[in-house]
C-alpha positions as CSV (number, residue, x, y, z in Angstrom):
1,X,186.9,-36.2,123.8
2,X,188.9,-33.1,123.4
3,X,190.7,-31.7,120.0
4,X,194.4,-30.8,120.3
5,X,196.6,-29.2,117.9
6,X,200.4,-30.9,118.5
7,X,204.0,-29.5,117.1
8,X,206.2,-31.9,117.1
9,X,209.9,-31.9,116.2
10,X,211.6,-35.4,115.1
11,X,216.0,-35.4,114.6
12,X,218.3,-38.1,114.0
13,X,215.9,-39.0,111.3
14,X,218.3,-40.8,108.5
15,X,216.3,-40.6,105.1
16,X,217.0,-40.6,101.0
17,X,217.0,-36.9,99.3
18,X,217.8,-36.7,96.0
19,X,219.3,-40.5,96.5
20,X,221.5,-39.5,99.4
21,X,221.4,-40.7,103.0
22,X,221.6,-38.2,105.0
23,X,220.8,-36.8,108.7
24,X,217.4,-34.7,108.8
25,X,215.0,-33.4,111.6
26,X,211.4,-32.3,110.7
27,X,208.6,-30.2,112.1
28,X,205.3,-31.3,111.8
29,X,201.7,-30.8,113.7
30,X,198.8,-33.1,114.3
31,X,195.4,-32.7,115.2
32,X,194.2,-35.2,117.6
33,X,191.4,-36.3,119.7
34,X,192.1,-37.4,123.3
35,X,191.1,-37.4,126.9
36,X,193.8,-35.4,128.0
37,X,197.4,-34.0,126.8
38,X,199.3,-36.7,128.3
39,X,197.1,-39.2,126.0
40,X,196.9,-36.2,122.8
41,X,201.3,-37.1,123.5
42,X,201.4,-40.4,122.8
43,X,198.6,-40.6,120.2
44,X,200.5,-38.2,118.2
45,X,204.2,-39.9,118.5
46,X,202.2,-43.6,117.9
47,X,200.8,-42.0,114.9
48,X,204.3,-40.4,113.8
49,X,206.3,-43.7,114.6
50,X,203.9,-45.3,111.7
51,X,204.0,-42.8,109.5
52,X,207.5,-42.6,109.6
53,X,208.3,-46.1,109.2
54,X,208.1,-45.8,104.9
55,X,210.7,-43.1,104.9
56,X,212.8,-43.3,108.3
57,X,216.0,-45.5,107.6
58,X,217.8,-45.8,111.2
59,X,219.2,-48.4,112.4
60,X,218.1,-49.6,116.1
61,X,220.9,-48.6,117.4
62,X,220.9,-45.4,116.3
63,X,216.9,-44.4,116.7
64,X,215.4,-40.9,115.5
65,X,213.9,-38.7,118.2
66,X,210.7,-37.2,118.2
67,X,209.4,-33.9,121.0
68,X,206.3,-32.3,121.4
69,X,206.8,-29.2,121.5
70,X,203.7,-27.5,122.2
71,X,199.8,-29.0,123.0
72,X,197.0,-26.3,122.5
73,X,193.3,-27.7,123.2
74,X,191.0,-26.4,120.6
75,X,187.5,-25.8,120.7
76,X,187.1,-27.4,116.6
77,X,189.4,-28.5,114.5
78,X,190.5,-26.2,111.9
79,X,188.7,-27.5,108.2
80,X,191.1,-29.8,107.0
81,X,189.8,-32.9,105.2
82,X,192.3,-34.7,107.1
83,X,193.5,-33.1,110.2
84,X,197.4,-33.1,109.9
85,X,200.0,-31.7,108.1
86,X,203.1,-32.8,105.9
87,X,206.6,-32.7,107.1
88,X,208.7,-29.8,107.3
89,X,212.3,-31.2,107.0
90,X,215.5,-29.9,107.5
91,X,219.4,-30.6,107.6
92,X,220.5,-32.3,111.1
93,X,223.6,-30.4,111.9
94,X,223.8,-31.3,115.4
95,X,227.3,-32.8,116.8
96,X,227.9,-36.0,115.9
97,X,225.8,-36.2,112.8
């Protein structure tokens, strides 16, 4: 299989800081093992939808969006113990939020 390295931005994300709801996007990057990008894609956004589920408070009608925004194949993975990162949140200002 091949390593990728995958940035991924979420928004719409609805979650508690500081014991207020409140809109929020995030940055993030995995490192994953797949057969191709297209599979790296939606190993990464499987893995993120999990993840996310503890701290993501949208309701269904209203879901949280997540993008890849860049795939790089790597030779090795960097050394991390665990090959990911935390989240990198920010305010969602968009329209409408």
């Amino acid at each position: 299989m091949k390593k990728y390295k995958v940035l991924v931005e979420g928004v719409n994300c609805l979650i508690a800081v500081d014991n207020e709801m409140g809109k929020y996007g995030f940055f993030t990057t995995r490192f994953v093992e797949a057969g191709n990008k297209d599979d790296a894609e939606a190993r990464v956004i499987d893995m993120l939808r999990v993840e996310l589920k503890t701290v993501v408070q949208n309701e269904k009608s209203d879901p949280p969006m997540i993008f890849v925004e860049e795939i790089e194949e790597l030779e090795t993975f960097p050394e991390f113990k665990v090959p990911r990162t935390g989240f990198a949140w920010y305010p969602d200002e968009r329209e409408g939020h």
